[in-house]
Residue frames relative to the residue before (quaternion, step in Angstrom):
aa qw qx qy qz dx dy dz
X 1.0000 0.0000 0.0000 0.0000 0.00 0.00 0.00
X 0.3743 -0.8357 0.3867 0.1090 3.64 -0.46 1.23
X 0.4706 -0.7449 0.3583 0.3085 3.47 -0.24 1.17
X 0.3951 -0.6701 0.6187 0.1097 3.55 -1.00 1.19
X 0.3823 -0.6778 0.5874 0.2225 3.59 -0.98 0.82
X 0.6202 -0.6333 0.3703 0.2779 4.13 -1.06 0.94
X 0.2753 0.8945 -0.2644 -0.2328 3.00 0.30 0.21
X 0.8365 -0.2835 -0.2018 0.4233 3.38 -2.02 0.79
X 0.9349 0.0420 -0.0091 0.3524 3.76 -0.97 0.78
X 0.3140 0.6584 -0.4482 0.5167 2.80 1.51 1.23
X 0.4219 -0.7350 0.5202 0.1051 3.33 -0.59 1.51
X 0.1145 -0.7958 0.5564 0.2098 4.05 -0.38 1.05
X 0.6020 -0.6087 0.4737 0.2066 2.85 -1.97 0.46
X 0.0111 0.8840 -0.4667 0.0256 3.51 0.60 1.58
X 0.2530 0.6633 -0.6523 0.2655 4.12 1.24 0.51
X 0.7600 -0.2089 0.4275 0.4427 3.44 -2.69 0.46
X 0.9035 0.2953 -0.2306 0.2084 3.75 -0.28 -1.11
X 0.3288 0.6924 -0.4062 0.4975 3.26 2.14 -0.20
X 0.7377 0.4042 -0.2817 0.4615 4.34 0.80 -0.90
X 0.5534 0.5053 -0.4782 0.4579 3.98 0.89 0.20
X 0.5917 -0.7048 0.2592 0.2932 3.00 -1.39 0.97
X 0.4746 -0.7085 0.2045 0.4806 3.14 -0.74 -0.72
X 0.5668 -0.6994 0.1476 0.4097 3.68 -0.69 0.55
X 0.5277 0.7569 -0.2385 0.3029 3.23 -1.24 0.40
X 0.5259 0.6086 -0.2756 0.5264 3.38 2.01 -1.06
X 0.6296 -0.4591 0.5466 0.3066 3.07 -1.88 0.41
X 0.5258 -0.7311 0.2338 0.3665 3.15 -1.40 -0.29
X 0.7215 0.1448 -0.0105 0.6770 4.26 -0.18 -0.75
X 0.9087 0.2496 -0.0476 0.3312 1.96 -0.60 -2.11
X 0.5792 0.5534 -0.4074 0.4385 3.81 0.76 -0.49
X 0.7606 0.4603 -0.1829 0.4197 3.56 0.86 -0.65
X 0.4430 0.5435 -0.2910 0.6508 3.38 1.95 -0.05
X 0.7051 0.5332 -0.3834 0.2673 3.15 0.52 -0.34
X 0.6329 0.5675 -0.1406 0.5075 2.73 1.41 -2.32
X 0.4670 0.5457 -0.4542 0.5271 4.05 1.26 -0.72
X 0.6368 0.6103 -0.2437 0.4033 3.83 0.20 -1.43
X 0.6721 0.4612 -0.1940 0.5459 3.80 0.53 -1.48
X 0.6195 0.3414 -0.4082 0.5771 4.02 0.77 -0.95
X 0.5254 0.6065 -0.5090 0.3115 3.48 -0.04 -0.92
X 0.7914 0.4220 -0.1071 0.4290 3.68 -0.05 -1.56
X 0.6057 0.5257 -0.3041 0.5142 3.52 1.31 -0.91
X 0.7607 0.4191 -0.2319 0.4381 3.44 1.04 -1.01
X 0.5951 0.5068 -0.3377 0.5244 3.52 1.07 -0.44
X 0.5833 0.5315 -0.3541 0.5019 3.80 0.85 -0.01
X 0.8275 0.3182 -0.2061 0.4142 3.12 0.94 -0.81
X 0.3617 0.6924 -0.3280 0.5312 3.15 1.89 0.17
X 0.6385 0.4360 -0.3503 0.5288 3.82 1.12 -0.49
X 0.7309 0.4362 -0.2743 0.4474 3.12 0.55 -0.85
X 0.6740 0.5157 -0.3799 0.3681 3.60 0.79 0.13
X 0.4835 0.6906 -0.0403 0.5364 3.03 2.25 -0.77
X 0.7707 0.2024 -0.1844 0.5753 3.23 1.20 -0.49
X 0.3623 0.6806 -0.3857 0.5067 3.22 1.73 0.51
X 0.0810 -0.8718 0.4439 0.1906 3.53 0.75 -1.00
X 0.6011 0.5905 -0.2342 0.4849 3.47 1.22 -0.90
X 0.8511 -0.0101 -0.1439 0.5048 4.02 0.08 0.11
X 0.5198 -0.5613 0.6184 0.1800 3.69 -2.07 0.60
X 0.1068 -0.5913 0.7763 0.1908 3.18 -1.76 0.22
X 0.3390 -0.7222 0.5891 0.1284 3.57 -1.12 0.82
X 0.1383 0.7885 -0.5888 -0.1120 3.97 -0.30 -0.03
X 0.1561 0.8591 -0.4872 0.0159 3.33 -0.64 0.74
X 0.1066 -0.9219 0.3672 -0.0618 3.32 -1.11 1.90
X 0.0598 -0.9047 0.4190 -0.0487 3.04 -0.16 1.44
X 0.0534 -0.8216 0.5361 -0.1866 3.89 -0.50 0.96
X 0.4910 -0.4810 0.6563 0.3111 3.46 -1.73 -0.10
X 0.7496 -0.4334 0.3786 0.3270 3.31 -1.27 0.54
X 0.8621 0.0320 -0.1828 0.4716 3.28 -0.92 0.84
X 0.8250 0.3535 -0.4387 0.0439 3.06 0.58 0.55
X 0.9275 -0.2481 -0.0907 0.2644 2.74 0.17 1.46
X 0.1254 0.8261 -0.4306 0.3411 3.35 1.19 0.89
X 0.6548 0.3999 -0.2725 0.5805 3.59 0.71 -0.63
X 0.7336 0.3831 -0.3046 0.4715 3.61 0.41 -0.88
X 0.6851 0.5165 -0.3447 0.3808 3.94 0.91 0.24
X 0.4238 0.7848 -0.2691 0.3634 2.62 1.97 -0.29
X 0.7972 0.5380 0.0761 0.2631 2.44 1.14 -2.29
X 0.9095 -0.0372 -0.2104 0.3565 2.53 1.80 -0.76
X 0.0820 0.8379 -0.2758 0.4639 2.55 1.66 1.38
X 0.7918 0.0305 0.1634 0.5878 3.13 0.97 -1.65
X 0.4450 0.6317 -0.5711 0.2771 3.54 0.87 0.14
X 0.8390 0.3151 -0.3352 0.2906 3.87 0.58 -0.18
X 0.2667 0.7297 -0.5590 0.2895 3.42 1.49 1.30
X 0.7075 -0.5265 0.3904 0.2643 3.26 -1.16 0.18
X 0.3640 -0.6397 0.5323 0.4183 4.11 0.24 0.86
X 0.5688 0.5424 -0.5460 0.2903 3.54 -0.04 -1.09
X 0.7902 0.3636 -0.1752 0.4612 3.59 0.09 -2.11
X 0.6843 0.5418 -0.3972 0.2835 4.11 0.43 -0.39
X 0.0003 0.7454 -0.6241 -0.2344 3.42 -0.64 0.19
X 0.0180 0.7708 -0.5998 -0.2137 4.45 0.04 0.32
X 0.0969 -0.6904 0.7169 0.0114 3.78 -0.69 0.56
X 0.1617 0.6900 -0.7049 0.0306 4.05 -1.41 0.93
X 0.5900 -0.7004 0.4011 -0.0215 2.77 -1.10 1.86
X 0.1852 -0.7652 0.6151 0.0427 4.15 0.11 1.51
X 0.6733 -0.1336 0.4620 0.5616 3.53 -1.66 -0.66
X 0.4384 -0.4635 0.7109 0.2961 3.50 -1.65 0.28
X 0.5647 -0.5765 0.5898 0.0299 2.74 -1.61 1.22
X 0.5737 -0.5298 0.4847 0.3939 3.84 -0.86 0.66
X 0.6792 0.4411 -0.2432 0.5339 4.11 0.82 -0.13
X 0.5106 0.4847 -0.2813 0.6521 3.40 1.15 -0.65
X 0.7493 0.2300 -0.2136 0.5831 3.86 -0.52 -0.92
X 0.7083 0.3587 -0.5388 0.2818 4.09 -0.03 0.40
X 0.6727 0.4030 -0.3714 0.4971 3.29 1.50 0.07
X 0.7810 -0.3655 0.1572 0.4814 3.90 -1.19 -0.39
X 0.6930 -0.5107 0.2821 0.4235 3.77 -0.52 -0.07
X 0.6752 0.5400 -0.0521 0.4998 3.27 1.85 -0.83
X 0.4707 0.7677 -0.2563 0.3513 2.94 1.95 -0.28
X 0.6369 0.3458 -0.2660 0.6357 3.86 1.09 -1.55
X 0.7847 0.3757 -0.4059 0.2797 4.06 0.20 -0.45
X 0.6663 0.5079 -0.2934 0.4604 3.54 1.00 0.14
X 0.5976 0.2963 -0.4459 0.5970 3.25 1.91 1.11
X 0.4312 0.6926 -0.3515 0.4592 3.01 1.05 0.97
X 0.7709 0.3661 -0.2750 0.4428 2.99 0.76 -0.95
X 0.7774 -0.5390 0.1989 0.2560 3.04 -1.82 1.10
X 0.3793 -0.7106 0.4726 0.3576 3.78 -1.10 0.40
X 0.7822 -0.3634 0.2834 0.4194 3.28 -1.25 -0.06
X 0.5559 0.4482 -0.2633 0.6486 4.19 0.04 1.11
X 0.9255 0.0556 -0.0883 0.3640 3.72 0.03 -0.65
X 0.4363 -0.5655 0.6184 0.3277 3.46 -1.71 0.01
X 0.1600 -0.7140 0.6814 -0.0186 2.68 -1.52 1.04
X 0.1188 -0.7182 0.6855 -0.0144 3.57 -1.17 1.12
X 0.1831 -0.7665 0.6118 -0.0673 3.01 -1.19 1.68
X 0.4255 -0.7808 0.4323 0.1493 3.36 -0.56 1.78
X 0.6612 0.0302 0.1296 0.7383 3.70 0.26 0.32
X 0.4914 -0.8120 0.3082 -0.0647 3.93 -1.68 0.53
X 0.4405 -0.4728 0.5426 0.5367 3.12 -0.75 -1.43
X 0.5688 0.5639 -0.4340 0.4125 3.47 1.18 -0.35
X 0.4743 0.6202 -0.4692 0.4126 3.59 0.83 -0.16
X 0.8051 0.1265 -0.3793 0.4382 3.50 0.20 -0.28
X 0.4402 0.4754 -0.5988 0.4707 3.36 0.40 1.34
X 0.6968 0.5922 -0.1081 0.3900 3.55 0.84 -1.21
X 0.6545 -0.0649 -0.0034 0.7533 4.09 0.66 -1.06
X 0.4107 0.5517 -0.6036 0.4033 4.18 0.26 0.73
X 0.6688 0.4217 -0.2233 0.5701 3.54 0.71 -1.67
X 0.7423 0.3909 -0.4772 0.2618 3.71 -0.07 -1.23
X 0.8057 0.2281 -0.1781 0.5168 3.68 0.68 -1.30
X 0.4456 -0.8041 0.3734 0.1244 3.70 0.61 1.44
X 0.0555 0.7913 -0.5908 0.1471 3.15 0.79 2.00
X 0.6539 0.3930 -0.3205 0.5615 3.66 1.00 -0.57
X 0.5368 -0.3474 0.6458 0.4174 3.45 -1.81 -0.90
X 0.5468 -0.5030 0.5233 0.4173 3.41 -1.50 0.43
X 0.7589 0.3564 -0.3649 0.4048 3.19 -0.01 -1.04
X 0.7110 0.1689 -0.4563 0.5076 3.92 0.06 0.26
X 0.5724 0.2179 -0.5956 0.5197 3.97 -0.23 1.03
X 0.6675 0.2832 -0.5250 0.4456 4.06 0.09 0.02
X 0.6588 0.5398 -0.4352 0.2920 3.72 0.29 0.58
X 0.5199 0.6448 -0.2956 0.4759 3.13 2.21 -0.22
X 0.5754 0.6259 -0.4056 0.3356 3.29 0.96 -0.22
X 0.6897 0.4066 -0.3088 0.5135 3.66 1.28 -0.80
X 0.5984 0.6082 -0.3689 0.3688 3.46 1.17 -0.39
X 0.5227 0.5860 -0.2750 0.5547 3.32 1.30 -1.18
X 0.6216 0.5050 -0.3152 0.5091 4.01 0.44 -0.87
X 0.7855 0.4206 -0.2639 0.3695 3.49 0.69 -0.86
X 0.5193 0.7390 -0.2394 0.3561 3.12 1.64 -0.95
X 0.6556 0.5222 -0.1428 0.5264 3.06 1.29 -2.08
X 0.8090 0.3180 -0.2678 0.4156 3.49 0.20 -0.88
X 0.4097 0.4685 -0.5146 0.5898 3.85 1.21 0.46
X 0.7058 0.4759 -0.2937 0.4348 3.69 0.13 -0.52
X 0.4206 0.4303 -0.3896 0.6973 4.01 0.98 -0.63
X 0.8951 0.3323 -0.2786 0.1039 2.59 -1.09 -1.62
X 0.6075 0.5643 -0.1243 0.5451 3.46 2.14 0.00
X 0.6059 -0.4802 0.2308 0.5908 3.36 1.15 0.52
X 0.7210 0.4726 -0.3530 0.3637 3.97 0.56 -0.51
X 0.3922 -0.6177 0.6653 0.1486 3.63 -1.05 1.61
X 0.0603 -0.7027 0.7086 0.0197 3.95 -1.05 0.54
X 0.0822 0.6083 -0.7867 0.0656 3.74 -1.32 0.94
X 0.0858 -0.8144 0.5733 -0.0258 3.04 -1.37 0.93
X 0.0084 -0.7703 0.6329 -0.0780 3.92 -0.36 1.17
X 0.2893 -0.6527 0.7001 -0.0092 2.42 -1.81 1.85
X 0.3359 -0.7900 0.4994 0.1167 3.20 -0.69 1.69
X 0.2033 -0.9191 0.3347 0.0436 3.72 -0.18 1.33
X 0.2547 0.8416 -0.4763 -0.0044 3.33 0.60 0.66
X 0.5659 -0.5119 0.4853 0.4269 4.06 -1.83 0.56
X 0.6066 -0.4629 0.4814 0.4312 3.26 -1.71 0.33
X 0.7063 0.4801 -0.3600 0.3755 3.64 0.52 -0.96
X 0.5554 0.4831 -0.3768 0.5623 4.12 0.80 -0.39
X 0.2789 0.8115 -0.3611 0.3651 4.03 1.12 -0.47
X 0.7804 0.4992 0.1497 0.3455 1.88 -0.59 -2.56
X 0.8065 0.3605 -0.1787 0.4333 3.75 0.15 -1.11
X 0.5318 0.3705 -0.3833 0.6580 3.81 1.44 -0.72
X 0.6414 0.3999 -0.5111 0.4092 3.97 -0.27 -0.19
X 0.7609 0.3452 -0.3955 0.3815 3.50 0.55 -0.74
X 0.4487 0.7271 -0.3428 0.3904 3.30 1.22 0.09
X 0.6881 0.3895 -0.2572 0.5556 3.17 1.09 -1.07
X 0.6716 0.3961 -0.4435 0.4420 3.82 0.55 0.17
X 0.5396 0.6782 -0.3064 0.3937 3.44 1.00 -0.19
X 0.7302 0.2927 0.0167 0.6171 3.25 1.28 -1.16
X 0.3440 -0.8113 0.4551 0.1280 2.96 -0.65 1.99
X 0.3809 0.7732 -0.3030 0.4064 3.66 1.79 0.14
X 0.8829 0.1748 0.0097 0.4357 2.93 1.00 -1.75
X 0.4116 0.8043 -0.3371 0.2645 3.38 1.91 0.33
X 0.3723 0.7145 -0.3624 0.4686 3.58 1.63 0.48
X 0.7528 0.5373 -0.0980 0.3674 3.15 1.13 -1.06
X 0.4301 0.6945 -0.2963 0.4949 3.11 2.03 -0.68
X 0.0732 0.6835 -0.7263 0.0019 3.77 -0.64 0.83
X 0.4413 -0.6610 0.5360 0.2847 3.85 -0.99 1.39
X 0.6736 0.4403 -0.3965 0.4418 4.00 1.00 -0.56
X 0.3443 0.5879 -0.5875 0.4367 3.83 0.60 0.81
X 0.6638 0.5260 -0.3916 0.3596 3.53 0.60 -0.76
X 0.5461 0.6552 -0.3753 0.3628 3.08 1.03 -1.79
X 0.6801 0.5543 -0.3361 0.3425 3.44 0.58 -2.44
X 0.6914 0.4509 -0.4225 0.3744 3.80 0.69 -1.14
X 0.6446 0.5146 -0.4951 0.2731 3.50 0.30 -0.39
X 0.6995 0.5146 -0.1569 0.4705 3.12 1.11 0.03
X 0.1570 0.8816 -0.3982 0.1986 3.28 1.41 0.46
X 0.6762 0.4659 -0.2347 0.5202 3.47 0.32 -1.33
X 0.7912 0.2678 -0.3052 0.4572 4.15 0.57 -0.50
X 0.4591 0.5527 -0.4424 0.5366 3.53 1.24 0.74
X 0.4414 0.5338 -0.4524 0.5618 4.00 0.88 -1.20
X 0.7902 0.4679 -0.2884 0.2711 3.23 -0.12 -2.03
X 0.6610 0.4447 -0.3357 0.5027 3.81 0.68 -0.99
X 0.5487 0.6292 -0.3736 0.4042 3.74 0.55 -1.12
X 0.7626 0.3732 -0.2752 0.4511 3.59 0.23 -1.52
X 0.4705 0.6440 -0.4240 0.4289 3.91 1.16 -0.76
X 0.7761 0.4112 -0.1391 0.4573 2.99 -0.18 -1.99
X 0.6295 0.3347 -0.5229 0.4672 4.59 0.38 -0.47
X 0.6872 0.5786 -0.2865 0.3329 3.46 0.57 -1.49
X 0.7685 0.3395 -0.2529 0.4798 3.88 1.10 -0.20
X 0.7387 0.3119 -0.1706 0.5727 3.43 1.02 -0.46
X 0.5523 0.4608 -0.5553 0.4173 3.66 0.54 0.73
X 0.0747 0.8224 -0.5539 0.1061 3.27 -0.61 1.39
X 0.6905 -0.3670 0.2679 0.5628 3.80 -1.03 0.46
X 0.8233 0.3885 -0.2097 0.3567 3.53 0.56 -1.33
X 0.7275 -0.0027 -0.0771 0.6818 3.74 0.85 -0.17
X 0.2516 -0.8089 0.5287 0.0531 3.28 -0.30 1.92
X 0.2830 -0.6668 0.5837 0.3668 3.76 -1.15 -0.62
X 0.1155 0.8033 -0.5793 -0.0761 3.54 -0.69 0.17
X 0.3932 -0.7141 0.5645 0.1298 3.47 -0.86 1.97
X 0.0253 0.8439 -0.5311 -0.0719 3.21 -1.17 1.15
X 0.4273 -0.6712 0.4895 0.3566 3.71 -0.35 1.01
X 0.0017 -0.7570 0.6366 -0.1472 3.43 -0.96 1.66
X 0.1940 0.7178 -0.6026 0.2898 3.31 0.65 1.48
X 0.7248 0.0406 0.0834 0.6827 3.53 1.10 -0.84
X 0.5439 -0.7631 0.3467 0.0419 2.03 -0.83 2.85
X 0.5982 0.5761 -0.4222 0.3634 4.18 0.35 -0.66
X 0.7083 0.4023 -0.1516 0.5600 3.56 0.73 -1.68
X 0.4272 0.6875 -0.4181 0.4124 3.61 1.09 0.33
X 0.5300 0.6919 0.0515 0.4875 2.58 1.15 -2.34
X 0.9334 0.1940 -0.1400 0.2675 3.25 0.09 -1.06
X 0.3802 0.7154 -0.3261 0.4871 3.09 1.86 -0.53
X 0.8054 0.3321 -0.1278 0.4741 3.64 0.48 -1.47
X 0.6286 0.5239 -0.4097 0.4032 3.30 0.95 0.04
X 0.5230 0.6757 -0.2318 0.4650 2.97 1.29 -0.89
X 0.7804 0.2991 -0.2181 0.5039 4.11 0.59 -1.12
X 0.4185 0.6390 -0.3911 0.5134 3.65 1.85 -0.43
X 0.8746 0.2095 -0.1746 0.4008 3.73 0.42 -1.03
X 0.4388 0.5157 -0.4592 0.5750 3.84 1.46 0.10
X 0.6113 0.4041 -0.4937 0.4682 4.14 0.54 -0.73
X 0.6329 0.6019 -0.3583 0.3298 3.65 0.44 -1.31
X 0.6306 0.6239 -0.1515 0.4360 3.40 1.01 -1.54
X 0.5443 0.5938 -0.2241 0.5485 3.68 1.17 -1.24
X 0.8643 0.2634 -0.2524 0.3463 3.17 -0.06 -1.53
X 0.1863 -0.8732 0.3963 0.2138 3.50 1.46 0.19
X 0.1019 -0.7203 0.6861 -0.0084 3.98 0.73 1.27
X 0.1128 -0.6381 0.7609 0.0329 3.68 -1.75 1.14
X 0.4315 -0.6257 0.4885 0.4285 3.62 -1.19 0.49
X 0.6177 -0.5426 0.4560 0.3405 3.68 -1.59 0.80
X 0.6039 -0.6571 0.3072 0.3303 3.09 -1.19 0.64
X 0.6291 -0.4210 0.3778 0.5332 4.26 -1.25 0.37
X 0.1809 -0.7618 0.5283 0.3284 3.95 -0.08 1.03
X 0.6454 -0.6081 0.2032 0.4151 4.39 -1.07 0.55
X 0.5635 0.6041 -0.4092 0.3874 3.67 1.05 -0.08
X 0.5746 0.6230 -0.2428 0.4719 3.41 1.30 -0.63
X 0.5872 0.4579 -0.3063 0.5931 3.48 1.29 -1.16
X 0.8073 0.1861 -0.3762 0.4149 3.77 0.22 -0.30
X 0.4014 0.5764 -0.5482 0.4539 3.60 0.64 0.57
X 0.6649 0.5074 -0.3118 0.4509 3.48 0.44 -0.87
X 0.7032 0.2023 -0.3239 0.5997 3.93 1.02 -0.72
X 0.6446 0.4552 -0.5939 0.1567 3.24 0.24 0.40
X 0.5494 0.6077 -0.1508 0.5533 3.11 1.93 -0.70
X 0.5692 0.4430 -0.2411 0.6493 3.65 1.23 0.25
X 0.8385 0.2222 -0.2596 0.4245 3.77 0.24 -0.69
């Protein structure tokens, strides 16, 4: 079932059962695959957008901890070409970062003309853990929402497509990938003790989340909530609107420019 984009001021359904998949899918390994089949479809079409030169795809992913942003990366997009990718994940602002506007370090980020770009976490962040642990006033994070609207649609309206997926996981799936990462002497790097903290605080994240889909999903840079209880149909959901957008924008390679045509007869005759 193909993910539907939010649309404008529609409040999503972010509850425990809003993050299970939907019914009906194959299984794993069937669903690794079909994940596998977009992959290759998209990385084809990732050249051809590259040698296009003239427009951007934005991807931006934003989520609670663990779920899974790193693992869509991977395999989603681990088999694009470096050339055409730009991947960019967002830390604390830097003392330089926080002397200029909020919009300031992500709008040299974003991708040039030729490539996708995937943004680990955002600009929604200072709507998102700005508002929860009240580093700003309300009234300057409720003013980022129209600004953010303006941002995105300067960007469209500039050669750059923008899709945006909120990775949705339940508190209880959480919980079980954190305990995972202490379990596994592989993945115990990854454990950050201030994830807990964030859970105590669940219910004023939901709350910011629904704000921040329900105001900034717009014709031009939709949102699309993806149940990310189970990582494949995760995978596949976003691959899926990653390679129908790609498909849309129907990039063609540029034409043989005329010096080339006579290289070729000279190098032929």
């Amino acid at each position: 079932m193909p993910l539907k984009p939010l649309a404008p001021g529609a409040v999503p359904d972010l509850t425990d059962a809003a993050a299970e998949p939907p019914p009906g899918l194959p299984d794993k390994e069937a669903l690794r695959d079909q994940v596998d089949k977009l992959a290759d479809r998209t990385a084809k079409l990732q050249t051809t957008l590259y040698a296009e030169g003239t427009r951007a795809l934005l991807v931006v992913l934003q989520g609670r901890d663990t779920a899974g942003k790193d693992g869509v990366v991977r395999h989603l997009f681990g088999r694009l070409n470096p050339m055409g990718l730009e991947l960019v994940s967002f830390k604390v602002p830097a003392p330089l970062e926080l002397s200029h506007d909020f919009l300031w370090r992500i709008h040299q980020a974003v991708p040039p003309k030729g490539k996708i770009g995937i943004f680990n976490r955002s600009h929604y962040e200072d709507v998102l853990v700005v508002r929860v642990r009240e580093l700003v006033p309300a009234a300057v994070w409720g003013a980022r929402y129209e600004q953010i609207n303006g941002f995105e649609r300067h960007l469209t309206e500039t050669g750059t497509t923008i899709l945006k997926f909120c990775l949705h996981i339940s508190r209880e799936e959480q919980r079980k990938r954190l305990l995972a990462r202490l379990a596994d002497p592989h993945k115990n790097w990854k454990f950050n003790a201030n994830d807990l903290r964030e859970r105590q605080v669940w219910d004023r994240y939901t709350e910011a989340y629904r704000d921040a889909l329900a105001r900034t999903s717009t014709a031009w840079a939709p949102w699309y909530v993806v149940p990310a209880d189970r990582k494949p149909v995760r995978d596949l959901l976003i691959g899926e609107v990653v390679l129908e957008t790609l498909e849309r924008m129907k990039p063609v390679y540029p034409p043989v420019p005329g010096e080339v045509a006579q290289f070729r007869t000279l190098l032929e005759g």
